[in-house]
C-alpha positions in Angstrom: 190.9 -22.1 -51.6 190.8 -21.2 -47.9 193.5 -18.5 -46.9 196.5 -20.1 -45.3 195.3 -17.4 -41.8 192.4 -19.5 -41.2 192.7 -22.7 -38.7 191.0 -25.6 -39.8 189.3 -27.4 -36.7 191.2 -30.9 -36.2 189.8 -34.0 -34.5 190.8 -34.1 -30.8 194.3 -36.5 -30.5 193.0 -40.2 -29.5 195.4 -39.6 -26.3 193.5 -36.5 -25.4 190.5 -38.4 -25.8 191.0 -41.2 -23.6 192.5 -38.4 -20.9 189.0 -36.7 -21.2 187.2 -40.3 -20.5 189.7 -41.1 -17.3 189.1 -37.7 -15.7 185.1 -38.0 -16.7 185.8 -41.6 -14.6 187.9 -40.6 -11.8 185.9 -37.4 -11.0 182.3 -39.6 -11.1 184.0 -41.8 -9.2 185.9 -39.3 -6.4 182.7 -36.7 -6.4 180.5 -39.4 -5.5 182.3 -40.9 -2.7 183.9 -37.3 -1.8 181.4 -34.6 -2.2 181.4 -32.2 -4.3 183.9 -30.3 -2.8 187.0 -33.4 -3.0 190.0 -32.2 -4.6 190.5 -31.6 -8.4 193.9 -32.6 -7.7 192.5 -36.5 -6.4 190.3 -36.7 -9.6 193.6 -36.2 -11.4 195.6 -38.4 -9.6 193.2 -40.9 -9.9 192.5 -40.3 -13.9 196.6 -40.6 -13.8 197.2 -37.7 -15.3 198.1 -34.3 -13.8 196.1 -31.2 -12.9 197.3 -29.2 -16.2 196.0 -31.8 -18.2 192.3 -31.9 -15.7 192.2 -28.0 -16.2 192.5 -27.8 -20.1 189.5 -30.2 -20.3 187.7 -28.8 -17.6 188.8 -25.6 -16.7 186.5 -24.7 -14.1 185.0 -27.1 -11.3 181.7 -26.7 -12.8 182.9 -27.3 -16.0 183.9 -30.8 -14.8 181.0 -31.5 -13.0 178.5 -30.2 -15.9 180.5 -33.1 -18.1 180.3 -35.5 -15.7 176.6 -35.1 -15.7 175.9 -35.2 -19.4 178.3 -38.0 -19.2 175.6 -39.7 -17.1 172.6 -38.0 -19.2 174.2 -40.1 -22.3 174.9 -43.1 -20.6 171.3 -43.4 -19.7 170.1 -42.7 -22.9 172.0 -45.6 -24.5 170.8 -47.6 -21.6 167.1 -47.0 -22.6 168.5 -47.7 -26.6 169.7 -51.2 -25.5 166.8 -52.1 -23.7 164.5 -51.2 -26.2 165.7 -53.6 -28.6 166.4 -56.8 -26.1 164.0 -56.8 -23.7 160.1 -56.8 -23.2 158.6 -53.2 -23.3 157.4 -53.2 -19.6 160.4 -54.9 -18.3 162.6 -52.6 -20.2 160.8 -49.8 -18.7 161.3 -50.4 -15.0 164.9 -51.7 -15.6 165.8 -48.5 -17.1 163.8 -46.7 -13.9 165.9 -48.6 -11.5 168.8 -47.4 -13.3 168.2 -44.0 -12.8 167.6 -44.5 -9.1 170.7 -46.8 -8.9 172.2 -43.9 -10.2 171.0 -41.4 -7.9 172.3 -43.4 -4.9 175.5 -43.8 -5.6 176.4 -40.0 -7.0 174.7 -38.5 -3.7 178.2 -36.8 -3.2 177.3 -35.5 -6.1 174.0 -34.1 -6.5 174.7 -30.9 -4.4 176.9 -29.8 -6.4 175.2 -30.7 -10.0 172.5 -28.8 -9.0 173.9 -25.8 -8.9 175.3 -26.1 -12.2 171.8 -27.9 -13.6 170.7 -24.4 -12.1 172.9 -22.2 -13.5 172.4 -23.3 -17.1 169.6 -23.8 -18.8 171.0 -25.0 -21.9 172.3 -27.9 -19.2 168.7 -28.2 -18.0 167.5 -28.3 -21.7 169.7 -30.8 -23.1 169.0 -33.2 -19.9 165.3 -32.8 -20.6 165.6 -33.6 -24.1 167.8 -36.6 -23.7 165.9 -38.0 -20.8 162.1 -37.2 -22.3 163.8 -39.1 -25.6 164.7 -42.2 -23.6 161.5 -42.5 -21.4 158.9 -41.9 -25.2 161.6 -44.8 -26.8 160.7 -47.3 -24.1 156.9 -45.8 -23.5 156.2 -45.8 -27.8 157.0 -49.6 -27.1 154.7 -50.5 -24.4 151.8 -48.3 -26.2 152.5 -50.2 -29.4 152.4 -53.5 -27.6 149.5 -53.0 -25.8 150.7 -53.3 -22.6 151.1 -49.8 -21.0 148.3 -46.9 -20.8 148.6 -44.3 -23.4 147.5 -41.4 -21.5 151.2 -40.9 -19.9 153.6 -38.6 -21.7 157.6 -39.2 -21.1 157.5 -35.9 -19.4 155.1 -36.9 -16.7 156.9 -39.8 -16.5 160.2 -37.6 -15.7 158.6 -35.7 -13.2 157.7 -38.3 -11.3 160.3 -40.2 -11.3 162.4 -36.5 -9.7 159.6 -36.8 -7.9 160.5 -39.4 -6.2 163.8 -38.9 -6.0 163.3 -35.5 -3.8 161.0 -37.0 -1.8 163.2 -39.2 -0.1 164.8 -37.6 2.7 165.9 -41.1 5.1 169.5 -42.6 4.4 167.9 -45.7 3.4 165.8 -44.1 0.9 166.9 -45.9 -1.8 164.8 -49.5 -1.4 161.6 -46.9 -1.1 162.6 -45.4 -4.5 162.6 -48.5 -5.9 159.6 -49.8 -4.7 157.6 -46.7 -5.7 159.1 -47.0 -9.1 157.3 -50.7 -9.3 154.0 -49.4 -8.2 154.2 -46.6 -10.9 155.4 -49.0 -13.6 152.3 -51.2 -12.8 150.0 -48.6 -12.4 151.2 -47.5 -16.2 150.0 -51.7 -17.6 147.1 -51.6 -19.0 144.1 -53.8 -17.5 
């Protein structure tokens, strides 16, 4: 029997769970029309909670923004899961490309100020990697085994270039050039 001293870990309340999601939300939402320096307090206000409740989850402004970007890390990998059962391998592919540079345009409040917390942690770094590389070898394993992408690509090529891309762009308008490099990748990857 456990002594009576010892706290047993207990599952998060379901209110303090849905609090976490609305501040994960507002913040994605306020940081990328904002910057990365707009106000804790609007992400609060705009979650609908108050700023105790923003600082107990996050209580740092790089704890926030670290969740808000393995929020997005996650949300692409299920992405790349959903496509890869419902929709052609090469298809599924670029869509899940073009999601990641539809992503990048609309958080570019945001990427200053994830990169300096993707810099300072490189367990952050690591478990973007992971996740990512996962996603990109699920969709790639399925246009191999098809027969209808090249082989001689790992995910983690693939990842490169597609930040690649993404730093390269320097114009406002950068965004329809993304996309239209990610095609010409995607069809340089079929096989002939």
């Amino acid at each position: 029997m456990e002594p009576k001293t010892e706290k047993t870990r207990r599952k998060p309340r379901a209110d303090s769970i849905r609090n976490r999601e609305l501040l994960l939300e507002a913040a994605t939402q306020i940081f990328s029309t904002g910057g990365p320096q707009a106000s804790l307090e609007a992400v609060a206000r705009q979650a609908g909670v108050g700023i105790g409740t923003l600082y107990r989850h996050f209580p740092t402004r790089e704890a926030l923004f670290e969740a808000v970007y393995r929020h997005e890390v996650d949300q692409l990998t299920d992405l790349a899961e959903r496509l890869a059962k419902d929709i052609e391998p090469v298809e599924a592919l670029r869509r899940w490309l073009h999601a990641n540079v539809r992503l990048v345009a609309t958080k570019k409040g945001m990427i200053e100020g994830l990169q300096l917390v993707a810099h300072g942690s490189s367990e952050l770094k690591a478990y973007s990697f992971e996740r990512l590389t996962a996603a990109i070898a699920l969709l790639l394993e399925r246009g191999v085994a098809s027969g209808e992408l090249r082989s001689d690509i790992s995910p983690e090529d693939l990842l490169r270039t597609l930040v690649g891309i993404f730093y390269s762009q320097g114009a406002a308008e950068w965004q329809p050039t993304a996309l239209r490099l990610v095609d010409v990748f995607v069809d340089g990857l079929r096989r002939r």
